[in-house]
N, C-alpha and C positions, 0 to 999 in steps of 0.2 A: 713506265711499267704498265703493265695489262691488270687490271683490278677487275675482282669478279665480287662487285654488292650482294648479298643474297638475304633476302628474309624466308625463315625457317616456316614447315608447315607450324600453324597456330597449335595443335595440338596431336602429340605422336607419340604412342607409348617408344622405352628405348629399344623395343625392339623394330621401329621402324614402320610401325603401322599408321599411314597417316591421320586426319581424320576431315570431318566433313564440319567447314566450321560454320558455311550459312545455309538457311535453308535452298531449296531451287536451285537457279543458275546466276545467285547475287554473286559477286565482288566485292571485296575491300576496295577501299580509294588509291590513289598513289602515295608512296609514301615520300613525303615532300622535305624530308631531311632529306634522306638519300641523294635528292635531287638536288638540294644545295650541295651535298657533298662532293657528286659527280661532277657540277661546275665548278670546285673552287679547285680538286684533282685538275680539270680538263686543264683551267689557268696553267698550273703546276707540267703542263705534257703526257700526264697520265693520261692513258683512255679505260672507259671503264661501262664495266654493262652490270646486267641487273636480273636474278634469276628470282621471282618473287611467289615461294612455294603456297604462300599463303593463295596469292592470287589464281593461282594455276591451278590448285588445290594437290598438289606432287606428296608424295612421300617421302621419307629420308632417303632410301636409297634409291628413288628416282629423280632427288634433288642432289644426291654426289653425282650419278653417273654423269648430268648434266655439267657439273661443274668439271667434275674430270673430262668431259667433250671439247671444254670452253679453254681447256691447258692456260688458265692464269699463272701469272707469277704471284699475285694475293690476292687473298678469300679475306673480305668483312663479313661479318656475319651479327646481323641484329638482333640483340637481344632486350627484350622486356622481363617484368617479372612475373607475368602471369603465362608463359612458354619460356620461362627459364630452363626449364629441363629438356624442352627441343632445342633449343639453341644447343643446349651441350652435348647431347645425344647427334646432333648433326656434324659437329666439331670433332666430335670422338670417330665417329664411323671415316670423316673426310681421313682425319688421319691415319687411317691404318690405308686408306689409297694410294693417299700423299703422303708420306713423312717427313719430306723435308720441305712441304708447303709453308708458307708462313701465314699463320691463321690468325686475324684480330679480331676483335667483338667491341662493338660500341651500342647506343643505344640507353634507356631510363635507369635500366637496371645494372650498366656497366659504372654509369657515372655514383650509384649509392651504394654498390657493392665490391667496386673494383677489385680490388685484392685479392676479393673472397674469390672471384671467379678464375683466376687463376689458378688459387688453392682448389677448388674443386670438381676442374676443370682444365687436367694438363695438358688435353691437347691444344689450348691457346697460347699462342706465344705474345701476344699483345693486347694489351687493353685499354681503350680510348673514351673515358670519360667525356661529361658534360658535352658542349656544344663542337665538335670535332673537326670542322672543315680543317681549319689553318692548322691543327697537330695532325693529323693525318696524311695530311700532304706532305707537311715534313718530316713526320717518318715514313713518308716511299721515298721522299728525297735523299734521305738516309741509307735505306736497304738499297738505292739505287744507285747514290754513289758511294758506298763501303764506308762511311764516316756512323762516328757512333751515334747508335742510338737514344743515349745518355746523355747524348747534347740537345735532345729534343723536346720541348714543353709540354706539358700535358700526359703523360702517359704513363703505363703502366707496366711492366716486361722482367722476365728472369734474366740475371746476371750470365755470364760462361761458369758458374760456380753453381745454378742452379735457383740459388736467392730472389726472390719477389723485392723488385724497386720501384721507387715512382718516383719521376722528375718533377719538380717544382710546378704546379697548377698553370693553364696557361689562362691568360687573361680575356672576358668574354668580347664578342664583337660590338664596340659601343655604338658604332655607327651604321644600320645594317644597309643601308643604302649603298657600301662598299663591299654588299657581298650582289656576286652575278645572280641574277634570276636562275631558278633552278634549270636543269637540264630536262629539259620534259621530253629528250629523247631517249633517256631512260628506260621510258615506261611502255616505249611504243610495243613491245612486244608481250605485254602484261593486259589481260583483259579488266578491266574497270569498271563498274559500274554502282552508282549510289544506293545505300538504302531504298525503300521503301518511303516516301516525303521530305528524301533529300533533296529531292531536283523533280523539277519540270518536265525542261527541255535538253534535249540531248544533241551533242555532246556535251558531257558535264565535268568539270575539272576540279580543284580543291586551291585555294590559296592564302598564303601567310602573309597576313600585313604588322603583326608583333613575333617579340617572344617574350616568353614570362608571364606572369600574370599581374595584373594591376593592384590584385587585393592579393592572394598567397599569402592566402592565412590558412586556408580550409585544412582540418584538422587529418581527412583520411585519403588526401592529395599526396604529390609529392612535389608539389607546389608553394603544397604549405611547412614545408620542413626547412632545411639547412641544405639542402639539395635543391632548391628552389631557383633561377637562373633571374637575375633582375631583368626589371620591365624594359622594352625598351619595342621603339614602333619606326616601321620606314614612312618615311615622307609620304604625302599620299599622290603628288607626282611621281615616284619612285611607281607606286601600288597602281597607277594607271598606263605607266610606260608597260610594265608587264602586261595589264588587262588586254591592251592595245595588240599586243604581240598575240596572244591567246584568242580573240576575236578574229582579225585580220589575216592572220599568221596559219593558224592552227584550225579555226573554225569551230571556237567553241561558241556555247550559247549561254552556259549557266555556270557560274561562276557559285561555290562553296564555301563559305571563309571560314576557314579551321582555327581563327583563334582564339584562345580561352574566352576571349570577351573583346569584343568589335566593339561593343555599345558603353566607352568610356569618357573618350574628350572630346562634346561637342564641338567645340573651334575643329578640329581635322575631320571631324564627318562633316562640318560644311563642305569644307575644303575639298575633299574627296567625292562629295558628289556634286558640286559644282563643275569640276575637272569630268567628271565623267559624264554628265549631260551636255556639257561640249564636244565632248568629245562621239556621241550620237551610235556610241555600240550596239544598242540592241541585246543589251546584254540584262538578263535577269540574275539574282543573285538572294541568297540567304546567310544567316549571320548567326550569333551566338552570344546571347547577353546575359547581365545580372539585372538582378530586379532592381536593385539600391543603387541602379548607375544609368539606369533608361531615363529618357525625358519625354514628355508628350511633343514636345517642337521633336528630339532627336527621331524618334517612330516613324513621325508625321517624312521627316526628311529623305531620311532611305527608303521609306516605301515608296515617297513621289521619284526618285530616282532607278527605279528596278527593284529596290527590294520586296521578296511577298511572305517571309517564313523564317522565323526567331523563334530559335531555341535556348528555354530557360532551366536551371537548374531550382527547380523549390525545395527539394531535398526530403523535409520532412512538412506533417501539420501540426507539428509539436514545438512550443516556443523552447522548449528545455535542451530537446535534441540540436536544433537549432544552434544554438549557444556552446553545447558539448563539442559539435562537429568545427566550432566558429567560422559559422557559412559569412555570418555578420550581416544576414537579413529577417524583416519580419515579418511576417503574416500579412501584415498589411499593405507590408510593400508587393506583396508578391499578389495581392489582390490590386492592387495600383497597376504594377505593369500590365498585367493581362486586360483592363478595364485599357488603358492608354494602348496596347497592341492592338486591339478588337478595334480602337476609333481612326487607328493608321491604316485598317482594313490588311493587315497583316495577319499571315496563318501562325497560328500559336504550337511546336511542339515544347513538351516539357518533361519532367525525372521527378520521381521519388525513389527516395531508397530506405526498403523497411529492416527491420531486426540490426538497428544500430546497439549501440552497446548501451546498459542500460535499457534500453527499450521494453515493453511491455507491450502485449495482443492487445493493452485500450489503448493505449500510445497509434497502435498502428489502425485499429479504427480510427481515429480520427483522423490520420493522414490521408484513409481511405474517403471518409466524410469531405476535408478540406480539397481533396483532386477535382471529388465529383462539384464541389462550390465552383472552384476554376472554370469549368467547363472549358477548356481549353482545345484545339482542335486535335491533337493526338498527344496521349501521356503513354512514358515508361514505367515500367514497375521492376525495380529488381533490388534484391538483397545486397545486402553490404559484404564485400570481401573487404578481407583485413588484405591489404597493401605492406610489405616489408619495407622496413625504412620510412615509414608517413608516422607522424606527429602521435597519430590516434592508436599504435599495433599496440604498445605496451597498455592503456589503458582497456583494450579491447581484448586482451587475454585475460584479464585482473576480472572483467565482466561478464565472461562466455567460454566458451569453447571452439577450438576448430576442427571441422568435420570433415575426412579424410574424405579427396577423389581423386581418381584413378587422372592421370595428368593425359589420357587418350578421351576422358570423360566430363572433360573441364565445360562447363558453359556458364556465360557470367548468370542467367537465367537459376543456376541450381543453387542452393545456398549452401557455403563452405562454412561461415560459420551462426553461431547457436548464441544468443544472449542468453544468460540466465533464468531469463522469464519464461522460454520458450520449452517445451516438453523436446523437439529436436525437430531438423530439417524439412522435417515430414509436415509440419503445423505453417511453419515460415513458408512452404509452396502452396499450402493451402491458402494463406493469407493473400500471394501474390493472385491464384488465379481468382479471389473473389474481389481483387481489386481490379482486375479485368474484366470481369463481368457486371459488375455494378459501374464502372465509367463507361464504358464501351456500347451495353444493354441497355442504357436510362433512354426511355422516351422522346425527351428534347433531344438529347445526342442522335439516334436516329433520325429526328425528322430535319435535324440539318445537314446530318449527312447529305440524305437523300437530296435534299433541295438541293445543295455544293457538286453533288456529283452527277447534275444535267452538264456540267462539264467534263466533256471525257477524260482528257489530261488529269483530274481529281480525282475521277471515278478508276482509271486506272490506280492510282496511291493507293486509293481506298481498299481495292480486292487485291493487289499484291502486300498490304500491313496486314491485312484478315488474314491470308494464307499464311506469313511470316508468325503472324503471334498464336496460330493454328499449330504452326512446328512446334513454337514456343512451348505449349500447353501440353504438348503432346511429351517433350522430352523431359517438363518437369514430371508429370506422371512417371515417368522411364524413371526417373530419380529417387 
């Protein structure tokens, strides 16, 4: 069958007005599901393309007419919960194009709300929770050969009587070394390109050496709930065969690792970057760690092998909040990693996130206080959204309030919702942009900017993050 993948503009009211989700002319990454899902279809004979609205930056009805150009026999259609309302909104409008299309939806917010999106969202006729390669496949294998789709694991679909079913859960992939490298021909026709100190060197790609997370505890994840997918990690032979293809193959140069936390069992980062200093790529590469799982040897390790730039979650500078969120780090650790990254001569970005529940305007001074302690080489500031379905939403309603935005108006930058302590949204952006100005404006931060950016390639970073948190600043004002 001919499968048309498609991710939805990130944010479009339903009448179809798309919207503009980064500043400039950035890009989102590839989306590297997709991509395993397109190779484990291709196994199956399916061929499948990929219309990536987000990427393009397209509208609703200039992302059907594409797809009605594309005359598929099935539309997937990715849905999250922060553009749940574009996913349906694009679904609704496909069908009155198509009506006898067969439209599925998979994706974070398909596997913790299944059901629901059925119910409130008739024009899908399928829904493919959790980890989807091997049920997806077998339900085109199904639609393809007339056998029922009721015999198929994992999914979610109306009866001939109208009725919402779901088949028996299907089992996750235990051993991921048995799934194909993604199809990164996918993406060829999707423009790409990293943040602002995500990469270097260009071309730059993204890649998964786990899934799951190691600790999936964190209280306003969805990691950390009953929707959580267990840990589990490809060999790091596996993770160099790929690299290899990618270098070689493709001609990338920079390598992305998109998972929860890279920085967990030092026996496999030996392993992995012994194999990969044999292997003589030339490949640089950046990672994504916890504070309470870094080692000084582990730092020291990936930096000698390519890595230059580790990204940390601190969350809060409050041991309380801390605890409420059960990030399951502390203070001190998170003073430890950044003291052990600084001595691997590793570039440090890092996260806060203020107006958690319970929180308080001195709570969030101090987190402001403990950033600028960090001194870290670029920090995020952004407000906590309540997440549906995460561990935290019910205690986070009992605490605050949520403040209505316009779903064409969404930016994780604006704050949706209000803790108790706070007068309203208005105070919570105030707080954000004086957390930007006092880490960003301090003296020393300056003068090592300066020093860091006699290299171009930094000093490039450096004026396209200014220009990005310039947008930034400008659209919280707009709020």
């Amino acid at each position: 069958m001919n499968v048309l993948l498609v991710v939805p503009p990130f944010s479009a009211s339903p009448t179809g007005r798309g919207a503009r989700i980064r500043p400039g002319k950035l890009r989102p990454l590839p989306p590297l599901g997709l991509g395993y899902l397109a190779a484990v279809l291709g196994e199956h004979g399916h061929e499948t393309r990929l219309i990536d609205a987000q990427a393009r930056q397209l509208s609703i009805p200039e992302t059907v007419a594409e797809i009605m150009a594309a005359a598929p026999d099935v539309v997937g259609i990715s849905i999250f919960t922060v553009y749940m309302d574009c996913s349906y909104a694009l679904a609704s409008a496909l069908r009155v194009r198509a009506p006898g299309l067969p439209i599925v939806m998979g994706g974070p917010h398909a596997t913790a709300f299944h059901e629901a999106i059925l119910e409130e969202c008739p024009a899908v006729d399928y829904v493919v929770p959790g980890e989807a390669e091997h049920s997806f496949a077998a339900l085109l294998d199904a639609l393809a050969g007339g056998t029922p789709v009721s015999d198929v694991a994992g999914i979610v679909f109306r009866t001939d009587s109208g009725r919402i079913a779901a088949t028996p859960p299907a089992e996750y992939v235990r051993e991921l070394d048995t799934l194909p490298h993604p199809a990164r021909g996918l993406f060829k026709d999707n423009p790409y390109t990293p943040l602002p100190n995500q990469s270097r060197r260009k071309p730059a790609t993204t890649v998964m050496t786990s899934r799951g997370c190691p600790w999936a505890q964190c209280r306003f994840c969805y990691q950390g709930g009953k929707y959580g997918a267990p840990y589990r990690r490809r060999s790091p032979e596996n993770v160099i065969e790929e690299l290899c293809h990618l270098r070689r193959e493709l001609g990338f140069r920079e390598v992305i690792f998109w998972d929860d936390n890279f920085c967990v069992n030092e026996k496999w980062i030996d392993r992995f970057c012994d194999l990969l200093d044999r292997e003589k790529l030339d490949l640089t590469w950046t990672v994504q760690g916890r504070v309470n799982t870094v080692s000084p040897s582990m730092l020291q390790r990936i930096a000698a092998s390519g890595c230059y730039n580790i990204f940390l979650g601190f969350e809060s500078g409050n041991p309380e909040l801390l605890e409420l969120i059960d990030k399951g780090i502390t203070l001190e650790q998170s003073r430890n990693a950044v003291a052990w990254a600084n001595q691997a001569g590793l570039e440090i970005r890092g996260a806060f996130m203020f107006a958690l529940p319970t929180e308080t305007p001195e709570m969030a001074e101090k987190t402001i206080r403990f950033a600028c302690e960090l001194d870290v080489d670029f920090m995020v500031f952004s407000p906590f959204h309540i997440q549906r379905g995460t561990p935290i939403e019910q205690r986070a309603l009992q605490e605050g309030r949520v403040v209505h935005i316009e779903s064409d108006a969404f930016d994780w930058h604006i704050p949706s919702y209000v803790p108790n302590a706070y007068s309203g949204p208005e105070q919570i952006t105030e707080i954000l942009r004086e957390a930007y100005r006092r880490f960003y404006l301090r003296p020393r931060y300056i003068r090592r900017a300066l020093w860091r950016a006699r290299n171009p390639v930094i000093l490039r970073n450096y004026l396209h993050a200014f220009m990005h948190w310039v947008v930034l600043a400008r659209r919280g004002k707009a709020g």
